[in-house]
C-alpha positions in Angstrom: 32.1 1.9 -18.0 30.6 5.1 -19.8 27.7 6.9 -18.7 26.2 9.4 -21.4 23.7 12.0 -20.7 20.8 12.1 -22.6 18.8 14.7 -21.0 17.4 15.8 -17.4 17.5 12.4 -15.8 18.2 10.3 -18.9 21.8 8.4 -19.4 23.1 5.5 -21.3 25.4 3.2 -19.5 27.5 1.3 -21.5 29.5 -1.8 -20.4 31.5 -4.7 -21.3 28.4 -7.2 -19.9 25.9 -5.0 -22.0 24.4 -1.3 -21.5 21.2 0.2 -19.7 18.7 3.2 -20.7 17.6 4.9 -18.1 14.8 7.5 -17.9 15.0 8.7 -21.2 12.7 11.9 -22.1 12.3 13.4 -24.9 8.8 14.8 -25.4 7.8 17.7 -22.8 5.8 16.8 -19.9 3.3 17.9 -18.0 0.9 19.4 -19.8 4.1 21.6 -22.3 5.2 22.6 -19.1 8.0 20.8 -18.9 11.1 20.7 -21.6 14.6 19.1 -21.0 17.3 21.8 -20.5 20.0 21.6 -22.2 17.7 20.7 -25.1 17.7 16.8 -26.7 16.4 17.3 -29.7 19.7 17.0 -31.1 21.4 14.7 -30.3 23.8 12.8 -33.0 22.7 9.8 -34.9 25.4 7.8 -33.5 24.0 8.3 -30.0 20.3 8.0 -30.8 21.2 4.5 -32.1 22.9 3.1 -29.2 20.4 4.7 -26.9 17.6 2.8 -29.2 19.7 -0.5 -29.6 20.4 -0.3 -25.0 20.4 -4.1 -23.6 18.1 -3.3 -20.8 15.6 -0.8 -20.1 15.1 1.3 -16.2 12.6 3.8 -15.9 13.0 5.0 -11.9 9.3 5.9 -11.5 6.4 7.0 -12.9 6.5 10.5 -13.3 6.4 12.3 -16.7 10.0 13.8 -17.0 11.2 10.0 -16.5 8.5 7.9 -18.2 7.7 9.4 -21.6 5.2 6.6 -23.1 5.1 8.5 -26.3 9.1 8.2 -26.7 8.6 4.8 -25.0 5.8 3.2 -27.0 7.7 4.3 -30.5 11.3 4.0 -30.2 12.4 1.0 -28.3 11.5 -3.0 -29.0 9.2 -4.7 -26.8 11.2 -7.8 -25.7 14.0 -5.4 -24.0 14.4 -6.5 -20.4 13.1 -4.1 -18.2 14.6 -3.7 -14.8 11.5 -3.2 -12.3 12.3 -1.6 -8.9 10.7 -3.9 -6.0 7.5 -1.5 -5.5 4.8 -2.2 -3.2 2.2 -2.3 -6.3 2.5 -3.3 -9.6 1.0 -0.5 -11.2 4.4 0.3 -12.9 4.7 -3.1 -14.3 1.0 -2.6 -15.7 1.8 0.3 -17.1 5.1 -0.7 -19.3 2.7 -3.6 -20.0 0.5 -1.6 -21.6 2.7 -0.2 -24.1 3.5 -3.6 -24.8 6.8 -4.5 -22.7 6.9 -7.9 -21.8 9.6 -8.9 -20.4 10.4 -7.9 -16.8 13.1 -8.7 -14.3 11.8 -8.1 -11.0 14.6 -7.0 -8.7 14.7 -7.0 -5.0 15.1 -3.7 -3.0 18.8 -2.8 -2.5 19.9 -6.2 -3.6 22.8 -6.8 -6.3 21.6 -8.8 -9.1 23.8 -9.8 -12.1 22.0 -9.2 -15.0 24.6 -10.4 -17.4 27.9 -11.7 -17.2 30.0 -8.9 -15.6 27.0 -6.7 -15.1 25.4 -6.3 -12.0 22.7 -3.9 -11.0 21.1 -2.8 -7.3 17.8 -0.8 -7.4 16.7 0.9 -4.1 13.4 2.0 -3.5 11.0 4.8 -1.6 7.9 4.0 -1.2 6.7 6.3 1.3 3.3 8.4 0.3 5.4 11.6 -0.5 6.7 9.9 -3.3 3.4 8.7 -4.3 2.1 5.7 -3.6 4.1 4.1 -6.9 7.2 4.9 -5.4 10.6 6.1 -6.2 13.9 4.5 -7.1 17.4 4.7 -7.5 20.2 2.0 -9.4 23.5 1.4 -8.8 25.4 -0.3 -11.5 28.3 -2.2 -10.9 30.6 -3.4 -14.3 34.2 -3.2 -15.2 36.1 -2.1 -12.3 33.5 0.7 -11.5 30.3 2.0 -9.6 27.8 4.0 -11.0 25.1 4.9 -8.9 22.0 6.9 -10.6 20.2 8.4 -7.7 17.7 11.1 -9.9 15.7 12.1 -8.0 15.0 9.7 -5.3 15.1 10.9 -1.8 16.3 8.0 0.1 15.9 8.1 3.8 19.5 5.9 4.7 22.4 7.8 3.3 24.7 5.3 3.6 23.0 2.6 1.5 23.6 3.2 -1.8 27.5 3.8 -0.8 27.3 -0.1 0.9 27.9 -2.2 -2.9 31.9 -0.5 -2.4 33.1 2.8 -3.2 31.6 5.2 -6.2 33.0 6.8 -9.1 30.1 8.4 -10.3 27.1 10.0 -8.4 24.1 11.0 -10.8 21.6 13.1 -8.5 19.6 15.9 -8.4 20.5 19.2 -7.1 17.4 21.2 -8.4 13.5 21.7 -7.8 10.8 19.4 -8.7 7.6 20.5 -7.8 5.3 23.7 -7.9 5.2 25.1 -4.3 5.8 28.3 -3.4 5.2 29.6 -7.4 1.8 28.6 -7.9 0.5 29.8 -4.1 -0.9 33.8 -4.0 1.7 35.4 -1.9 3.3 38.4 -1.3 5.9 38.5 -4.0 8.6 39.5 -1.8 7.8 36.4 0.6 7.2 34.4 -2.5 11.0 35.2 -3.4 12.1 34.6 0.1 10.3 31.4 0.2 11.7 30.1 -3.2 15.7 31.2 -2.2 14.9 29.2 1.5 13.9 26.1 -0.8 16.4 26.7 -3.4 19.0 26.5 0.0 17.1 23.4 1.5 17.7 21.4 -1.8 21.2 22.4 -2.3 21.8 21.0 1.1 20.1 18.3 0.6 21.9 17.2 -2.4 25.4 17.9 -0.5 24.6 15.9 2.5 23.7 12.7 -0.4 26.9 13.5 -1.9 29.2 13.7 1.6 27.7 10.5 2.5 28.2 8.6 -0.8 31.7 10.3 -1.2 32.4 9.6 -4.8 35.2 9.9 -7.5 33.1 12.5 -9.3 29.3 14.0 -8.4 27.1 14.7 -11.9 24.3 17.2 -11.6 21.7 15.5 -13.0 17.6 15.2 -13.0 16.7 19.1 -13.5 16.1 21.7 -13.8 13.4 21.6 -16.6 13.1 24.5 -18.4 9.5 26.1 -19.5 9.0 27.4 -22.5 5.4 28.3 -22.6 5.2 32.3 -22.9 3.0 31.8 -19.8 5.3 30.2 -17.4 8.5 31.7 -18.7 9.2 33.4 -15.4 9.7 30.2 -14.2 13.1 29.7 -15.4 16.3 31.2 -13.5 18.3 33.4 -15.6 19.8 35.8 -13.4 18.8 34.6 -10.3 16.5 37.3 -9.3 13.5 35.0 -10.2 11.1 34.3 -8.0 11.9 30.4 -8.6 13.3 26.5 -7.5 14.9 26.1 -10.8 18.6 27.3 -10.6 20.7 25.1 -12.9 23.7 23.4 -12.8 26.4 26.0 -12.6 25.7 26.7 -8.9 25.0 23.5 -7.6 29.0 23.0 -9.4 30.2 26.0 -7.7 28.8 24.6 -4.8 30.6 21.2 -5.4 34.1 23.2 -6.0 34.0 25.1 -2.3 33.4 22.0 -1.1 36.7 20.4 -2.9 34.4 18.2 -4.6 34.7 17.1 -8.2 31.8 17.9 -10.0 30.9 17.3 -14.0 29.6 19.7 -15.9 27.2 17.9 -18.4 24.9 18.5 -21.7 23.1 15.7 -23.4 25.6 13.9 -25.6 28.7 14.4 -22.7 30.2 11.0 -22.1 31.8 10.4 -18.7 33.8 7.4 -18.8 35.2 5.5 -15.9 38.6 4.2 -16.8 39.3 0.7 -16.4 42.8 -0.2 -14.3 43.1 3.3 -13.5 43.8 4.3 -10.0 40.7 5.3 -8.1 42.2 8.1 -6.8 44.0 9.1 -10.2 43.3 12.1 -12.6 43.1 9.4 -15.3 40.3 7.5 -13.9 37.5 9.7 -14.9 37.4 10.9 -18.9 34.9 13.3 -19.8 34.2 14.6 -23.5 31.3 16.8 -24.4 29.4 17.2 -28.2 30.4 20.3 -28.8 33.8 22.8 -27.5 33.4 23.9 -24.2 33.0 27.3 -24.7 29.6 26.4 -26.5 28.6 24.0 -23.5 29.4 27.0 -21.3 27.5 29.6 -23.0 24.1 27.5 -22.8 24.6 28.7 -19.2 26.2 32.1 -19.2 23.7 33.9 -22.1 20.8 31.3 -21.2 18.1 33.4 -21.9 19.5 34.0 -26.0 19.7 29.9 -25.6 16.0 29.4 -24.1 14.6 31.9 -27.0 15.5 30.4 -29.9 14.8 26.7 -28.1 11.2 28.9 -27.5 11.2 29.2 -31.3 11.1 26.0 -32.4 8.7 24.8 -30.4 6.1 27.5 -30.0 4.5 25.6 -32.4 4.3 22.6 -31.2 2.9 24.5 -27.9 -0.1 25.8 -29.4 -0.6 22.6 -31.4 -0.7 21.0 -27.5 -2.9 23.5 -25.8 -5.4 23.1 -28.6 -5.9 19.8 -28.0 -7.2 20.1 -24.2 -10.7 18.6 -23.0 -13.5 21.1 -24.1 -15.7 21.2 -21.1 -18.5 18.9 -20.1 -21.6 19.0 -18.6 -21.3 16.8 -16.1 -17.9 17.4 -14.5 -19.1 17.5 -10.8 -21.0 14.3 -11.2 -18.2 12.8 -12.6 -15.7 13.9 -9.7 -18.2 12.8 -7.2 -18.3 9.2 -8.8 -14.9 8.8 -8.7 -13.9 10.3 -5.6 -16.7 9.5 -2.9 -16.0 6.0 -2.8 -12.4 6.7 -2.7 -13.1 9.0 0.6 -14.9 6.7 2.7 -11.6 4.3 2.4 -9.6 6.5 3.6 -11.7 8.1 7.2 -7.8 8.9 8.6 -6.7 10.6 5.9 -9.7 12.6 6.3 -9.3 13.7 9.5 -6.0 14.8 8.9 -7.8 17.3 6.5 -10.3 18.0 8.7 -12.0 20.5 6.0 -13.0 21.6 3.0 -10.8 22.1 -0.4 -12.2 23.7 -3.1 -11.1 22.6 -6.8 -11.9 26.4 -9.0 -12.3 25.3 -12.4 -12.1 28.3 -14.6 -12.7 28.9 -18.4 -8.6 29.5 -18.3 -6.0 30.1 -16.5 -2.7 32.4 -16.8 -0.2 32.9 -14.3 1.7 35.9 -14.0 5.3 36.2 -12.9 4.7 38.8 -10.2 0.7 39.3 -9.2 -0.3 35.1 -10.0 -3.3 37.0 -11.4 -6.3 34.2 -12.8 -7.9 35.8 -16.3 -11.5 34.7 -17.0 -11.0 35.6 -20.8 -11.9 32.8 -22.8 -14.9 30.7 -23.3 -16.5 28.6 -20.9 -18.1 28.5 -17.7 -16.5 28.7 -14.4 -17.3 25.5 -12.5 -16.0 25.0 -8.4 -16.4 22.1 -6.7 -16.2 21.3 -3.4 -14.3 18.2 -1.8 -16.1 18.0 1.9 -13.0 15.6 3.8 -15.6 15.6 6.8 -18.3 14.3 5.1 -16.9 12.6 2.7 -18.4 13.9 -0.3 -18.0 16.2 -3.7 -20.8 18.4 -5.0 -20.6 21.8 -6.1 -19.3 24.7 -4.1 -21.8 26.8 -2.5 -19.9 29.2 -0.7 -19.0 27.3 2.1 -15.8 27.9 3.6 -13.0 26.1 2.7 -9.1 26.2 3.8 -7.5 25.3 0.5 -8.1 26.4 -2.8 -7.0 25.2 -6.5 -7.4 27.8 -9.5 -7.3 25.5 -12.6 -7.8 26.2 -16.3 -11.0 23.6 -16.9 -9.8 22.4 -19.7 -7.0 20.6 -18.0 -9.4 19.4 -15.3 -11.5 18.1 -17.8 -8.8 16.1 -19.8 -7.7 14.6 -16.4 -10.9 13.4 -15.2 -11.6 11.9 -19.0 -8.1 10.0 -18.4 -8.9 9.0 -14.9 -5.3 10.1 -14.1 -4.6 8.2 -10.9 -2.0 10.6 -9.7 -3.0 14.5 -10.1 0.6 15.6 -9.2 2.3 13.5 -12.0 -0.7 14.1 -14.1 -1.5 18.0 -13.9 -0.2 19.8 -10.6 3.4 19.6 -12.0 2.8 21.5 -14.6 3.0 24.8 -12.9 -0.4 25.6 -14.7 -2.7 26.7 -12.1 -2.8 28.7 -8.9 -3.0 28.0 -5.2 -4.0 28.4 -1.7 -4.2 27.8 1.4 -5.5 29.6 5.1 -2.8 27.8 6.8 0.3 25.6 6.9 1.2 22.8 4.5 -0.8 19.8 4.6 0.5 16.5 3.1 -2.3 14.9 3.3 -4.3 17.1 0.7 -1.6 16.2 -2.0 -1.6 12.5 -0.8 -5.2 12.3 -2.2 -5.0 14.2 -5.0 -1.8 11.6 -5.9 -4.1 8.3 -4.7 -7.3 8.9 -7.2 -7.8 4.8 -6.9 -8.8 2.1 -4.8 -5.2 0.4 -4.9 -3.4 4.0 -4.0 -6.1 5.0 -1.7 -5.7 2.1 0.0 -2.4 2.5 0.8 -2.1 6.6 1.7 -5.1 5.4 4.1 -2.7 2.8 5.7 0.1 4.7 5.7 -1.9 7.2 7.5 -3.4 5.2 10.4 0.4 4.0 10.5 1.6 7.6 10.7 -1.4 9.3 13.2 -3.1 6.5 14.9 -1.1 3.2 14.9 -3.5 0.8 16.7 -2.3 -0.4 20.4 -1.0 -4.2 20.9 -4.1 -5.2 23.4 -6.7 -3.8 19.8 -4.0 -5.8 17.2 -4.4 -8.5 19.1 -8.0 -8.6 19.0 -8.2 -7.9 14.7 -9.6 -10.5 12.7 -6.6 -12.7 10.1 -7.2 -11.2 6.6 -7.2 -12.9 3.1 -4.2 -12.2 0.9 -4.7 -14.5 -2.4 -4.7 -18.0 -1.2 -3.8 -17.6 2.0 -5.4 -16.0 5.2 -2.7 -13.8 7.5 -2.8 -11.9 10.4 -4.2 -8.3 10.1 -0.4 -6.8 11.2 3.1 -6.9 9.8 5.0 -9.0 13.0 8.1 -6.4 11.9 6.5 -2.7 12.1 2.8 -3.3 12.6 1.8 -2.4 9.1 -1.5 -3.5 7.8 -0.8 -6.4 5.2 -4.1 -5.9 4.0 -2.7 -2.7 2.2 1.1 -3.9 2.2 0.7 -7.4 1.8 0.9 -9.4 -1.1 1.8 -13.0 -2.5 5.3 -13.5 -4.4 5.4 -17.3 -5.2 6.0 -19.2 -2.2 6.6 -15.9 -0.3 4.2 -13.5 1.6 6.1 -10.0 1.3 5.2 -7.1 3.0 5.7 -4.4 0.9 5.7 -1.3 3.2 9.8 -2.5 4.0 10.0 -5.4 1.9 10.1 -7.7 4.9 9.5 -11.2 3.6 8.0 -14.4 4.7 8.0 -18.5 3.7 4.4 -19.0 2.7 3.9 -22.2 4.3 5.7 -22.2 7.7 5.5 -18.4 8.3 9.1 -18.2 9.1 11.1 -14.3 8.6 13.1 -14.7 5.7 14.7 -11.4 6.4 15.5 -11.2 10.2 15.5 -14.0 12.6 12.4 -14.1 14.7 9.3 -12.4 13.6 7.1 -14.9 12.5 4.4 -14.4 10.5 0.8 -16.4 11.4 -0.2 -17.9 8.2 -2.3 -20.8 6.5 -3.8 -21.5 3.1 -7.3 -20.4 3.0 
């Protein structure tokens, strides 16, 4: 088996029984925000064929830096097999669908499937809110002798699991940041710094306690850091560690790996890591590494970054301004457009609500620039400054008339406009990861502020609602016993899971001749009602 990075995420995993693409990215994300470090813009011909010409296609989740529908929609053929994590919706199905994909083999959570002779896969997904209601996955691959498992950046909750298909050679996983908190939030800058090198810690320990538990041959950082290129979010990227930022790349995390007498790969795109068939596990012959380029050039990438992230700055500067040209002018009817959207959305979700309790006020301002030590909003170019108010008490969105409020969102409007045209479902994937606004908030973190913002309709809403009552107010037996059956399809169930109480009519769905709840993946026989996946539990069910 040989694994080759393509970038961030991205890898190509070649086998005897055929090979996979997985997560490939190649144009930034995130509004420009976003850019693969090391850069993949080069990558030889050689490798951009085989990556093109992959047997099968696995995209993790949804998120920008791991589905790139441009790179997506023009580079690969539409009758590759896609592998499709078991999520509880099938909005990523829909997606890929939509860019023309059309054939899909559904796997099962954390169950091996051969997908080939000699080629066997086992995706295992998160599905809590946190990850967004379209959920979060990682693969192992097992071919030739060898386990691969590609955990990016998927926070499972049991550490053991991905290590139970037999021991692991290779251990893709992410080590870095992925998200915009503390950065975007006005802060002191000193407690900003503090706050970064405490998460910076947190995720380092994180990763090691994934990579103790899984105990591999070899660990390979992998999934991040992204690097930002955008003169205005510059500060973003770690050079020499004095940066008030999540992004530390993957010489530390190695470092890290080598205290720990841990075998770690250092990798660029193009660096093939191959596991060595008939070698001993425990050999120095069983994992073969090669990089594009001599290692002194892979090394100083890392050790005179900032020369390396210039001239990658250079090249695409253009292509920046190109980008930011083409953001929504602003409409006149941006609040009325908000509250169309969103107020039907609120009254699904009354618990979600409550665990709010106030109001959040969306700032959007003619544009927006970030600075690297005072987060400082200019007003500078044309436009109007527009805030709206999102009232999770009442319910409802209307403009902002000074009412008080306990969390605040300073956004250039232009980007607020282009989402709302796009009706991006999921604000986090869609604009909050793109470091390009400004934040804050009177008190502690609340989840459930981002939980909306990622659930912008009726089929996510539904489910951060559920997951909510399950989280805050799960319902007593003597009320579950009195809830009416509910209609799923063709058939007519009872209102709560018979394994954790979880409302099947936001986790339930139809899967042939199986009812499966989707909040664990707990399923059912359709016409007897009978636990497929642990003896007892049945299930109350009839055909409507």
């Amino acid at each position: 088996m040989k694994v080759t990075s393509i970038g961030h995420a991205g890898m190509l995993v070649e086998t005897s029984g055929g090979s996979i693409l997985c997560d490939p990215w190649f144009e930034p994300a995130f509004f420009a925000s976003w850019f693969p470090f090391p850069r993949n813009d080069r990558l030889s011909g050689d490798l951009l064929e085989r990556i093109e010409a992959a047997d099968f296609l696995y995209v993790s989740h949804l998120h920008g830096d791991h589905h790139d529908t441009a790179w997506l929609r023009d580079h690969l053929r539409r009758d590759i097999p896609v592998l499709l994590p078991d999520y509880p919706t099938r909005e990523q199905r829909r997606t890929l669908a939509e860019l023309g994909f059309d054939e899909f083999l559904r796997t099962e959570d954390t169950v091996e499937t051969e997908i080939a002779p000699g080629l066997s896969v086992a995706i295992h997904v998160e599905s809590s809110i946190t990850d967004g209601p379209g959920g979060d996955s990682a693969l192992v691959v097992i071919a030739d002798d060898a386990i691969v498992v590609n955990q990016n950046d998927c926070r499972t909750t049991d550490l053991g699991q991905l290590r139970s298909h037999g021991p692991v050679d290779l251990h893709w996983l992410q080590y870095s940041g992925a998200i915009w908190y503390p950065m975007v939030y006005e802060m002191d800058p000193g407690a900003k710094k503090a706050a970064c090198d405490a998460k910076v810690e947190a995720q380092f320990a994180r990763a090691m306690r994934y990579v103790e538990k899984i105990d591999a041959r070899a660990v390979v950082p992998s999934a991040g850091p992204p690097c930002f290129l955008d003169p205005d979010l510059f500060h973003l990227n770690v050079i020499d560690g004095t940066e008030a930022s999540i992004f530390p790349d993957q010489t530390r995390f190695l470092a890290m790996l080598a205290d720990a007498d841990r075998d770690g790969v250092m990798n660029v795109p193009g660096t093939e890591i191959e596991v060595v068939a008939g070698a001993a596990p425990d050999g120095d012959g069983r994992i073969r590494v090669e990089h594009p380029a001599p290692i002194g050039e892979i090394e100083a990438i890392f050790s005179d970054k900032e020369s390396y992230l210039r001239r990658y700055q250079s090249d695409w500067i253009g292509w920046i301004d190109a980008e930011r040209s083409g953001w929504a002018a602003p409409s006149t009817d941006l609040v009325a457009s908000l509250r169309e959207w969103w107020e039907p959305l609120l009254a699904m979700a009354p618990t979600l609500r409550s665990q709010i309790g106030s109001n959040v006020v969306l700032r959007a301002l003619p544009a927006t620039s970030l600075d690297g030590t005072t987060d400082a909003v200019s007003d500078a170019a044309g436009g109007e400054r527009l805030d709206v108010v999102i009232d999770f008490v009442a319910g409802e969105v209307r403009a902002h008339r000074d009412e008080p409020y306990a969390f605040r969102f300073d956004i250039d409007r232009r980007l607020v406009e282009t989402v709302a045209a796009r009706r991006a479902v999921d604000w986090s994937n869609s604009l909050l990861l793109s470091c390009r606004f400004v934040a804050w908030r009177e008190g502690e973190f609340n989840e459930y502020v981002y939980n909306f913002f990622k659930s912008l309709s009726r089929e996510r809403v539904r489910r951060a609602e559920a997951e909510a009552v399950r989280k805050v107010a799960p319902p007593d037996a003597e009320a579950m016993a009195d809830e009416d059956d509910v209609r799923i399809g063709d058939y007519v169930v009872q209102r709560r899971c018979p394994h954790r109480d979880a409302d099947l009519e936001a986790f339930g769905e139809i899967d042939g001749d199986e009812f499966v709840c989707t909040l664990h993946g707990w399923r059912f026989d359709c016409e007897t009602g009978a636990c497929l996946t642990s003896a007892g539990h049945p299930l109350r069910i009839r055909r409507a």
